[in-house]
PyMOL CGO cylinders between C-alpha atoms (Angstrom):
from pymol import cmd
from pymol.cgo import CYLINDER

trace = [
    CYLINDER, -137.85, -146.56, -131.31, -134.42, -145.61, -129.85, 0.3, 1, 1, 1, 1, 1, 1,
    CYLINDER, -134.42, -145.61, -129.85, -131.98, -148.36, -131.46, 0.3, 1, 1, 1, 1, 1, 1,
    CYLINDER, -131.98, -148.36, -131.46, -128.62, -149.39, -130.41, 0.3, 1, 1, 1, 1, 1, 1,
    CYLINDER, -128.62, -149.39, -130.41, -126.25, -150.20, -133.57, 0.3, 1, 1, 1, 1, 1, 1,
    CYLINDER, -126.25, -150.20, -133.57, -123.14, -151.85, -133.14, 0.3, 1, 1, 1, 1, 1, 1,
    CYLINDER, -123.14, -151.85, -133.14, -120.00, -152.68, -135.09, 0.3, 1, 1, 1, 1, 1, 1,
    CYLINDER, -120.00, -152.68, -135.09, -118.37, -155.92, -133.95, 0.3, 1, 1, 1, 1, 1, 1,
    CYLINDER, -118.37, -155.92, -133.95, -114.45, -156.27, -134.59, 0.3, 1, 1, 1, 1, 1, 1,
    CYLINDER, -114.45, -156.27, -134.59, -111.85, -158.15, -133.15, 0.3, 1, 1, 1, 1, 1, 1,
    CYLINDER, -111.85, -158.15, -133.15, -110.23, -155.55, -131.46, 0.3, 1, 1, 1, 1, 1, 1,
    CYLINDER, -110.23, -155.55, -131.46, -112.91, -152.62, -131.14, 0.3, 1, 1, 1, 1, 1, 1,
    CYLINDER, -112.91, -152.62, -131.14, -116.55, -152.46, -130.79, 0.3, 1, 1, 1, 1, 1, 1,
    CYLINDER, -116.55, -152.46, -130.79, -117.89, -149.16, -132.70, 0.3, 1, 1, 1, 1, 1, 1,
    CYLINDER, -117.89, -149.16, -132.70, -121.57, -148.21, -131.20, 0.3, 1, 1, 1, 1, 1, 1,
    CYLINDER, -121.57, -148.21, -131.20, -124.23, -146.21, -132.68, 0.3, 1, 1, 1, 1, 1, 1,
    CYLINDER, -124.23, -146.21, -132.68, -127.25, -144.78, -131.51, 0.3, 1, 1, 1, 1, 1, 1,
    CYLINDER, -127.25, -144.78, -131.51, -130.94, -143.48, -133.13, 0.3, 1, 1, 1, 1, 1, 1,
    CYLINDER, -130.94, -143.48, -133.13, -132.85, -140.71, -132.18, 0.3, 1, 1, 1, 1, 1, 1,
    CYLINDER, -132.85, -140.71, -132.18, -136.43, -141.62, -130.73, 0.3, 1, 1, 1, 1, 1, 1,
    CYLINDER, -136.43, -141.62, -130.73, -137.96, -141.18, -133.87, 0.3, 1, 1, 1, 1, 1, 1,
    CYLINDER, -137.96, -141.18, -133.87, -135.60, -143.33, -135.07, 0.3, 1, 1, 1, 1, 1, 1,
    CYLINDER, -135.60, -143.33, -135.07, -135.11, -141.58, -138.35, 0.3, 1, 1, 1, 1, 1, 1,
    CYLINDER, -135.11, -141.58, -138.35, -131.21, -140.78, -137.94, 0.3, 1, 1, 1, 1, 1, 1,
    CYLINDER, -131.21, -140.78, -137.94, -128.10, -143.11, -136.35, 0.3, 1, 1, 1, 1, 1, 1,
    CYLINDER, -128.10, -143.11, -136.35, -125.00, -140.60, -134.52, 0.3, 1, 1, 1, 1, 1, 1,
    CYLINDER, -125.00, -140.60, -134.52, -121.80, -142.48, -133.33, 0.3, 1, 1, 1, 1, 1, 1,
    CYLINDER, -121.80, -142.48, -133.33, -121.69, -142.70, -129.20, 0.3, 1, 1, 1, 1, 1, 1,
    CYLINDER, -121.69, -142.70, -129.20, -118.67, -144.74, -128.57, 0.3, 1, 1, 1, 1, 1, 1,
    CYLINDER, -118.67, -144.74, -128.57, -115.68, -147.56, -129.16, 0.3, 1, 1, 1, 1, 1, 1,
    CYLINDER, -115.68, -147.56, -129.16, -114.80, -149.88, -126.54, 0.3, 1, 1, 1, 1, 1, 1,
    CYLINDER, -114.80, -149.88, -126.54, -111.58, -151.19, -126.59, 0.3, 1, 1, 1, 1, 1, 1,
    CYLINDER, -111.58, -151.19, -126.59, -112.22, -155.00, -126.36, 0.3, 1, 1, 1, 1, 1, 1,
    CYLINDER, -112.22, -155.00, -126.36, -111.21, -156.44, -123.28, 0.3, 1, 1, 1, 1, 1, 1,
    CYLINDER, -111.21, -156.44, -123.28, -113.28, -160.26, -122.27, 0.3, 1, 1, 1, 1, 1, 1,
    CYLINDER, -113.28, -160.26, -122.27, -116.70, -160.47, -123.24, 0.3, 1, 1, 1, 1, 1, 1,
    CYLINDER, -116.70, -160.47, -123.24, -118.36, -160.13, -119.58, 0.3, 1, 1, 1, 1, 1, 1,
    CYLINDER, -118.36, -160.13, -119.58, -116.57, -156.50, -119.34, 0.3, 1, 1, 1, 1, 1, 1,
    CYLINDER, -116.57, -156.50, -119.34, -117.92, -155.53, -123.44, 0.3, 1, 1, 1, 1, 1, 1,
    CYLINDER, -117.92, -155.53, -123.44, -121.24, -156.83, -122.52, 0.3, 1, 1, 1, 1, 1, 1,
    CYLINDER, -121.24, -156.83, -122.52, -121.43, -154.78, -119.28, 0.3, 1, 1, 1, 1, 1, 1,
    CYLINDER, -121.43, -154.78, -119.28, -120.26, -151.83, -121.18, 0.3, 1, 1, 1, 1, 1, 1,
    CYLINDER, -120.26, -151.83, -121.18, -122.89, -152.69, -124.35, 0.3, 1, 1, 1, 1, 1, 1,
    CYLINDER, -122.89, -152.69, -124.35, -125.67, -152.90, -121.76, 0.3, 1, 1, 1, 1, 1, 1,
    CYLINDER, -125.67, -152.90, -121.76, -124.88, -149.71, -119.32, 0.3, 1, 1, 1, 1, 1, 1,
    CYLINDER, -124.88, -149.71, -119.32, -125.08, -147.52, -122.99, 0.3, 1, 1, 1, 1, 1, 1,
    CYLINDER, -125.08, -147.52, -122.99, -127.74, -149.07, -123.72, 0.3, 1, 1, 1, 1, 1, 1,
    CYLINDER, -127.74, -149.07, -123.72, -129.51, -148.31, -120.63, 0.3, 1, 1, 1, 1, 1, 1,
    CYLINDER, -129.51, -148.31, -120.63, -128.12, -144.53, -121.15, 0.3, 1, 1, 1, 1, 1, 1,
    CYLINDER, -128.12, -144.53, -121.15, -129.64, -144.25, -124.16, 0.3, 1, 1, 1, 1, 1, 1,
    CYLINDER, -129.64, -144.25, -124.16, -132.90, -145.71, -123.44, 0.3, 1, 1, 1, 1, 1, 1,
    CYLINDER, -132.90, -145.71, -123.44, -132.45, -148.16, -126.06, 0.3, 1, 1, 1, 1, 1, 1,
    CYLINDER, -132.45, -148.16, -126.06, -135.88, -150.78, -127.27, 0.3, 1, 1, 1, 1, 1, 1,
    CYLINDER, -135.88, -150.78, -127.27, -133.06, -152.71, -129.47, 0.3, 1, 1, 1, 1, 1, 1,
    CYLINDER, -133.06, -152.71, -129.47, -130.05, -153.55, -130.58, 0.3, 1, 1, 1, 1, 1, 1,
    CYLINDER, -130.05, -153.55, -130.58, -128.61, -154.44, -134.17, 0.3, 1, 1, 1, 1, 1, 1,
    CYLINDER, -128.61, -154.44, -134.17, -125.71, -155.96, -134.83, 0.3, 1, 1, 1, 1, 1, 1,
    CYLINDER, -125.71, -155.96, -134.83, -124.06, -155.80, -138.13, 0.3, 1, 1, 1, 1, 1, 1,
    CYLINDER, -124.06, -155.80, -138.13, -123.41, -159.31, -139.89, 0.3, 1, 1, 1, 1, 1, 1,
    CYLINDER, -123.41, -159.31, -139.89, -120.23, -159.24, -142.16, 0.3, 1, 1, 1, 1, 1, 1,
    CYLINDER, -120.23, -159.24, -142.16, -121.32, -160.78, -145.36, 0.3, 1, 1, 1, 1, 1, 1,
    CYLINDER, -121.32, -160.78, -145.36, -118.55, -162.82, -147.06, 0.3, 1, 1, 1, 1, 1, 1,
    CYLINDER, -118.55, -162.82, -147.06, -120.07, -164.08, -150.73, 0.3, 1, 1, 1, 1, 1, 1,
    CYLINDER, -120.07, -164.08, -150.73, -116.93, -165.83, -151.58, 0.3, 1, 1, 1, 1, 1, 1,
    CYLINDER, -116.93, -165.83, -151.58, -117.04, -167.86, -148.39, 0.3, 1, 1, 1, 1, 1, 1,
    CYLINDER, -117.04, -167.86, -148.39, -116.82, -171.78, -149.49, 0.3, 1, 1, 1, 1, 1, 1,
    CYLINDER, -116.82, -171.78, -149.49, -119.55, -174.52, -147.71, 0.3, 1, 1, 1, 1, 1, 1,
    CYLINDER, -119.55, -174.52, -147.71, -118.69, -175.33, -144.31, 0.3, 1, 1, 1, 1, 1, 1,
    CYLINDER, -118.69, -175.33, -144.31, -116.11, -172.63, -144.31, 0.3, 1, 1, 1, 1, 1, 1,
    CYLINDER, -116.11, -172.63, -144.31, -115.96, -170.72, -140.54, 0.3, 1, 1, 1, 1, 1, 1,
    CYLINDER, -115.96, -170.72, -140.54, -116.72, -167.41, -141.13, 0.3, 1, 1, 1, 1, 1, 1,
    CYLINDER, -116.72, -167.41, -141.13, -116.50, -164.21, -139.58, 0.3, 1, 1, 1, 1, 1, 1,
    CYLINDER, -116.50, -164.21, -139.58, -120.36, -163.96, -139.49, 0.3, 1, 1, 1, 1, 1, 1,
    CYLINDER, -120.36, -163.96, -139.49, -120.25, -167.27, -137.67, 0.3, 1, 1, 1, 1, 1, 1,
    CYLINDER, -120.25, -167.27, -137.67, -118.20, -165.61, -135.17, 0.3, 1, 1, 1, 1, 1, 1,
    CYLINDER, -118.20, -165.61, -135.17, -120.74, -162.20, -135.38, 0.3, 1, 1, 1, 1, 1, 1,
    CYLINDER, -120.74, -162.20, -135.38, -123.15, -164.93, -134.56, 0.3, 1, 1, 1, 1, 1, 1,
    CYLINDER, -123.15, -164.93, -134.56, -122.12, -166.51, -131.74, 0.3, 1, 1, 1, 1, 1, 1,
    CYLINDER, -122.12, -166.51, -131.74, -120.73, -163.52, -129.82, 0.3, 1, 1, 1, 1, 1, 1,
    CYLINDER, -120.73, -163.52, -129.82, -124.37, -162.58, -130.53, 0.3, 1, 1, 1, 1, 1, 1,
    CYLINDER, -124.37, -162.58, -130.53, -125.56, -165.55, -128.76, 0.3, 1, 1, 1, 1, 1, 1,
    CYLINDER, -125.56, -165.55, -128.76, -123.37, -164.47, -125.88, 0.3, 1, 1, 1, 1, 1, 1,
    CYLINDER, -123.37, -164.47, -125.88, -124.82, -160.98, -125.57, 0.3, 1, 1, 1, 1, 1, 1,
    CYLINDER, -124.82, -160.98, -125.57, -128.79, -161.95, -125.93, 0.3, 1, 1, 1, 1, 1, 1,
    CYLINDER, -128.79, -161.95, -125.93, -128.30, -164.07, -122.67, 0.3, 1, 1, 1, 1, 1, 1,
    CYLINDER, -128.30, -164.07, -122.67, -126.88, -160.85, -121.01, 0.3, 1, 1, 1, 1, 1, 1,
    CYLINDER, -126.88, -160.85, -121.01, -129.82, -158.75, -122.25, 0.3, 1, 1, 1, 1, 1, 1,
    CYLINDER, -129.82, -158.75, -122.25, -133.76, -158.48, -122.33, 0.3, 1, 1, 1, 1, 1, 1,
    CYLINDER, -133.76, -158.48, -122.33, -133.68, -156.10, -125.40, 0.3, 1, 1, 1, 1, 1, 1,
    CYLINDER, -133.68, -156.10, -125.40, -134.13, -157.90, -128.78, 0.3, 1, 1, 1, 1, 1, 1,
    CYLINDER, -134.13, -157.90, -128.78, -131.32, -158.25, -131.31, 0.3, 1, 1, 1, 1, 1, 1,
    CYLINDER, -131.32, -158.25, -131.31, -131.04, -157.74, -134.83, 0.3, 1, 1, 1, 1, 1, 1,
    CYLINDER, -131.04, -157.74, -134.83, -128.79, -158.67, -137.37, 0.3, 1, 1, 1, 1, 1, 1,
    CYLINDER, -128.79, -158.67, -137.37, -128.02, -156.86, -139.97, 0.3, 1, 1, 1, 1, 1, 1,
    CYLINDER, -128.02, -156.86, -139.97, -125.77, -156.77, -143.24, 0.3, 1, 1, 1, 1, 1, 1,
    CYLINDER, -125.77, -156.77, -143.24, -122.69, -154.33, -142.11, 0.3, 1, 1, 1, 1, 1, 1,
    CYLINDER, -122.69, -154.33, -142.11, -121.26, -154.93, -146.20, 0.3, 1, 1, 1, 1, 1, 1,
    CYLINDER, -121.26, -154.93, -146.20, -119.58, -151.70, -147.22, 0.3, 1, 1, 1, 1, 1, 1,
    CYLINDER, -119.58, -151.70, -147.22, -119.74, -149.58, -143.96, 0.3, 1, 1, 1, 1, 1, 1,
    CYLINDER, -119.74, -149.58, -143.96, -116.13, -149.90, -143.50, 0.3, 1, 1, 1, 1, 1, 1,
    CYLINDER, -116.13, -149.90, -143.50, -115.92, -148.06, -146.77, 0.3, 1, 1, 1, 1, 1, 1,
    CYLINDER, -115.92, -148.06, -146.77, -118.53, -145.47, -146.01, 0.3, 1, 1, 1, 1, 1, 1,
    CYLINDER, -118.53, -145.47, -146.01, -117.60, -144.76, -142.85, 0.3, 1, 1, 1, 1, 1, 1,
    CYLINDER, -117.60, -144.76, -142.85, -113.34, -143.76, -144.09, 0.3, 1, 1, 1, 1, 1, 1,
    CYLINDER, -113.34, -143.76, -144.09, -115.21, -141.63, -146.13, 0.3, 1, 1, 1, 1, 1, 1,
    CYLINDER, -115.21, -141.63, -146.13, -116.96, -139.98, -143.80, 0.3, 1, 1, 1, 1, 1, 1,
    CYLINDER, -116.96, -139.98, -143.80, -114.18, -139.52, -141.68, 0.3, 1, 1, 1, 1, 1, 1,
    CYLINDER, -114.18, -139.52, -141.68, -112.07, -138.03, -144.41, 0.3, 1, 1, 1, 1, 1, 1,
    CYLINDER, -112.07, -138.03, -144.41, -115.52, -135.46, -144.33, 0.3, 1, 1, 1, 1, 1, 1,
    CYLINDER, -115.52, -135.46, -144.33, -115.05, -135.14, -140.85, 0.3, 1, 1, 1, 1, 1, 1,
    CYLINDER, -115.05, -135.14, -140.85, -110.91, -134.55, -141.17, 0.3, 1, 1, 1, 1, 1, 1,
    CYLINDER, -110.91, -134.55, -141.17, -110.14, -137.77, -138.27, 0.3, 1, 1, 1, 1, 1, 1,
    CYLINDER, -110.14, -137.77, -138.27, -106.78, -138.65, -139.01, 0.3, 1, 1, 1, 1, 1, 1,
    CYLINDER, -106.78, -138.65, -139.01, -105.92, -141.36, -141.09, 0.3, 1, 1, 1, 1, 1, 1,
    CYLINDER, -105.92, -141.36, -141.09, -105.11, -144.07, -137.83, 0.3, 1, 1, 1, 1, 1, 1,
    CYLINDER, -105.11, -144.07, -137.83, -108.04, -143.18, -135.62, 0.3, 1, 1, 1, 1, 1, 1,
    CYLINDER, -108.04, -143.18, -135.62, -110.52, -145.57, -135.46, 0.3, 1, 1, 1, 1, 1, 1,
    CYLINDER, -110.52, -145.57, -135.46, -113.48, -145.14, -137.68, 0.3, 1, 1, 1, 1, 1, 1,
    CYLINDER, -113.48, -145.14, -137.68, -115.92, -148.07, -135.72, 0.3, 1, 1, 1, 1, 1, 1,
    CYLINDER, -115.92, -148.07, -135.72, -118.28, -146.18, -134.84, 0.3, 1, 1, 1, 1, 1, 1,
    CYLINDER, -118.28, -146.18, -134.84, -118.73, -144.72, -137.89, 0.3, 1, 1, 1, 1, 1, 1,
    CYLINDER, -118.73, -144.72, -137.89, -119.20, -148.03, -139.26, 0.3, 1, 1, 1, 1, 1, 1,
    CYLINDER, -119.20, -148.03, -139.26, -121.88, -148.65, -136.78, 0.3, 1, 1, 1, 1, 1, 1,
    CYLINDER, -121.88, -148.65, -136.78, -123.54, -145.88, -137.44, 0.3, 1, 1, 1, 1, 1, 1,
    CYLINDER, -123.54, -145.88, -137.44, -123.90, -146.53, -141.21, 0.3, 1, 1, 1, 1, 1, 1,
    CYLINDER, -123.90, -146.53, -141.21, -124.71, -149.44, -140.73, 0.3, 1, 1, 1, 1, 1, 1,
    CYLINDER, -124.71, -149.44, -140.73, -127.75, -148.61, -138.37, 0.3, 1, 1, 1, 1, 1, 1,
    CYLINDER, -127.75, -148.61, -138.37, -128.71, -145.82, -141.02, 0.3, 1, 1, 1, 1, 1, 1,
    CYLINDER, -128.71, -145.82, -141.02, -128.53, -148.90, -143.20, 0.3, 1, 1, 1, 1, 1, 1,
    CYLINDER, -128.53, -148.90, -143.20, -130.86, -150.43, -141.09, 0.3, 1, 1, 1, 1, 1, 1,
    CYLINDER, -130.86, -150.43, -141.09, -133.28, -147.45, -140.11, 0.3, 1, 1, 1, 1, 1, 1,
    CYLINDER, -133.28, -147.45, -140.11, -133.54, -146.37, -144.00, 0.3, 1, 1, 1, 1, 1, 1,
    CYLINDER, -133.54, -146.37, -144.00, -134.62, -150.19, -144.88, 0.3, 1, 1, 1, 1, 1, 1,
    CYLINDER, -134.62, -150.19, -144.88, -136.86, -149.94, -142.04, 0.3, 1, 1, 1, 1, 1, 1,
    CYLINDER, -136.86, -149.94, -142.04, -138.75, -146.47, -143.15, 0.3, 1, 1, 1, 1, 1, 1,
    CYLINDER, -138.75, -146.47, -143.15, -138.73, -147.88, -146.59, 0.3, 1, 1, 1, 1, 1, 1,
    CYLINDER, -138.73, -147.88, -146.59, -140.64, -150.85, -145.78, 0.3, 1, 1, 1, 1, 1, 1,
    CYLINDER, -140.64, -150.85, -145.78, -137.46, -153.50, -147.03, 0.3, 1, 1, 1, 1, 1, 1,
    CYLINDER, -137.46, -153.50, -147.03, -137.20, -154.48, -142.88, 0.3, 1, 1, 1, 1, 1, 1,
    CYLINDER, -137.20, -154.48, -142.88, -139.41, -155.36, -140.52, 0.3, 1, 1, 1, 1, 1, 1,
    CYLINDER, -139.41, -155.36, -140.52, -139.31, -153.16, -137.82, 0.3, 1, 1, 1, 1, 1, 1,
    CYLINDER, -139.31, -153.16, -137.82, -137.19, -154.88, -134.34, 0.3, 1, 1, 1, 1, 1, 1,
    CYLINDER, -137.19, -154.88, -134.34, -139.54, -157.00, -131.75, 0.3, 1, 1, 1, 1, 1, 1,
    CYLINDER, -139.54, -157.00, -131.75, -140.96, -154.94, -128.61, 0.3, 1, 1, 1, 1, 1, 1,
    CYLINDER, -140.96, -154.94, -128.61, -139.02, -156.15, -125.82, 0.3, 1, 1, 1, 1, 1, 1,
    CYLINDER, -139.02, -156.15, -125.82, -140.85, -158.40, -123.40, 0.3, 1, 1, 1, 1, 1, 1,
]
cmd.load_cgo(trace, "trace")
């Protein structure tokens, strides 16, 4: 169970990837957003790299979001949308809250400078997230592909 994590933003796309076991999530990239046809192309050729089964997404959470309010998970969503035509691999979404926050810590560990861009870290605590739920029985497991 190799799984692809990513990290939407607005103006990077921070990717993650698991080890076959799928026990522990290592930054691969960030793609510099350009149109959606060129990220998707990108998204996909890693993903064939890495021999991926599956791709989650992180889903910003906003609690203080009002009803009816556009949010930024609606726009997570439907860039989602976009992707799964472009793909056969399954997607999942999954809550990203707080990874922003991990991952400046971790590259305070790692001594990155202040301005570099830390979305791939996000991505890849929030596919740890996602693989720890997963181990611990508090996810189901991604679909097979077909």
């Amino acid at each position: 169970m190799r799984l692809l994590g990513i990290d939407h933003g607005l103006k990077r796309i921070g990717l993650a990837v698991s080890d076959a076991s799928g026990l522990v999530a290592r930054e691969v990239a960030i793609i510099k957003r350009t149109t959606n046809a060129e990220d998707f192309e990108r998204i996909n050729r890693i993903a064939r790299e890495q021999r991926v089964t599956a791709i989650v997404v992180g889903l910003p959470f906003n609690d203080q979001a009002k009803a009816g309010e556009y949010t930024q998970a609606d726009t997570v969503r439907r860039w989602v949308e976009r992707l799964q035509a472009t793909t056969p691999l399954p997607i999942v979404l999954w809550d990203e809250q707080l990874t922003s926050q991990d991952a400046r810590e971790i590259s305070i560990r790692q001594r990155r400078k202040m301005r570099d861009p830390i979305d791939d870290l996000a991505a890849r605590v929030m596919l740890q997230s996602y693989l720890d739920a997963v181990r611990d029985g508090l996810a189901a497991p991604p679909p097979t592909p077909e």
